[in-house]
C-alpha positions in Angstrom: 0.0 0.0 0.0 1.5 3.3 -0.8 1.8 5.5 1.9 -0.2 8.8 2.5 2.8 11.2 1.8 3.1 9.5 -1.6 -0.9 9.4 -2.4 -0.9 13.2 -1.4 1.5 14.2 -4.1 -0.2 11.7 -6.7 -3.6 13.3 -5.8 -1.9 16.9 -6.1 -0.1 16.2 -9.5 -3.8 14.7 -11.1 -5.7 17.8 -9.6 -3.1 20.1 -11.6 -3.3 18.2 -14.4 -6.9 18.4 -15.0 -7.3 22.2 -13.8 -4.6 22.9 -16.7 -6.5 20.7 -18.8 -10.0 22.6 -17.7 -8.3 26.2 -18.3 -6.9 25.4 -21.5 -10.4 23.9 -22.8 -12.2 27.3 -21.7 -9.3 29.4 -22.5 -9.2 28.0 -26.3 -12.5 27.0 -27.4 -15.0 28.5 -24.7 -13.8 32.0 -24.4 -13.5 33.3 -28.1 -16.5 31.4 -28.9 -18.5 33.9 -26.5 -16.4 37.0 -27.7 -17.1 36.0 -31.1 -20.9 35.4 -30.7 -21.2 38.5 -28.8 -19.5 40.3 -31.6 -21.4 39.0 -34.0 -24.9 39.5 -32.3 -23.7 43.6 -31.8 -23.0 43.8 -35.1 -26.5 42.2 -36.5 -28.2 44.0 -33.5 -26.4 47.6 -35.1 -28.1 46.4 -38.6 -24.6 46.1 -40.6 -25.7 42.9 -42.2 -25.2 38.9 -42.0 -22.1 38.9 -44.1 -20.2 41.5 -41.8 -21.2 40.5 -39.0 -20.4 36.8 -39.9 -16.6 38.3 -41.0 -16.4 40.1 -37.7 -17.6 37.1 -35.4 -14.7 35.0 -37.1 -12.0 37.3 -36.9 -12.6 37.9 -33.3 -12.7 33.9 -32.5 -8.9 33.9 -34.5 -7.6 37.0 -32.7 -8.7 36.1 -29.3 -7.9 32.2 -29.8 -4.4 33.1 -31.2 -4.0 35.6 -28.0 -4.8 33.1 -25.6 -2.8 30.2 -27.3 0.6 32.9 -26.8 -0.8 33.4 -23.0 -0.9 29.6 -22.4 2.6 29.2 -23.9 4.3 30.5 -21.2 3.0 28.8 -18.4 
C-alpha cells in the first residue's frame, strides 16, 4: 500500500493536471466562442448585415484564440 505522503503528491499532481486541462479547454475553445458570438450579435443587433457580421464574429474567435494560445505558452 503506498503510503499517505506519496498518495498526497499523486492526488496533487492529477488535480493540476486536470485544472490545466480545464483552463486550456475554456481558454481556447470557450472564451472566443463567447467573444465572437457577442460580436457577432452587436454587429446584426447595429443592422450592418449577415455577411459583416459573420466576418467580424470569425476574426474575433482567431484574434482572441491566437491571444490566448501565446498566454498559455508561457506557463
Amino acid at each position: 500500500m503506498v503510503d499517505e505522503a506519496t498518495q498526497k503528491t499523486l492526488d496533487a499532481e492529477e488535480h493540476h493536471k486536470s485544472y490545466v486541462g480545464i483552463m486550456r479547454a475554456t481558454g481556447e475553445v470557450i472564451l472566443p466562442l463567447v467573444m465572437a458570438m457577442a460580436v457577432f450579435f452587436v454587429n446584426l443587433v447595429l443592422a450592418n448585415g449577415f455577411l459583416i457580421a459573420l466576418v467580424g464574429g470569425v476574426i474575433t474567435y482567431l484574434l482572441v484564440f491566437f491571444v490566448v494560445r501565446v498566454f498559455f505558452s508561457h506557463h
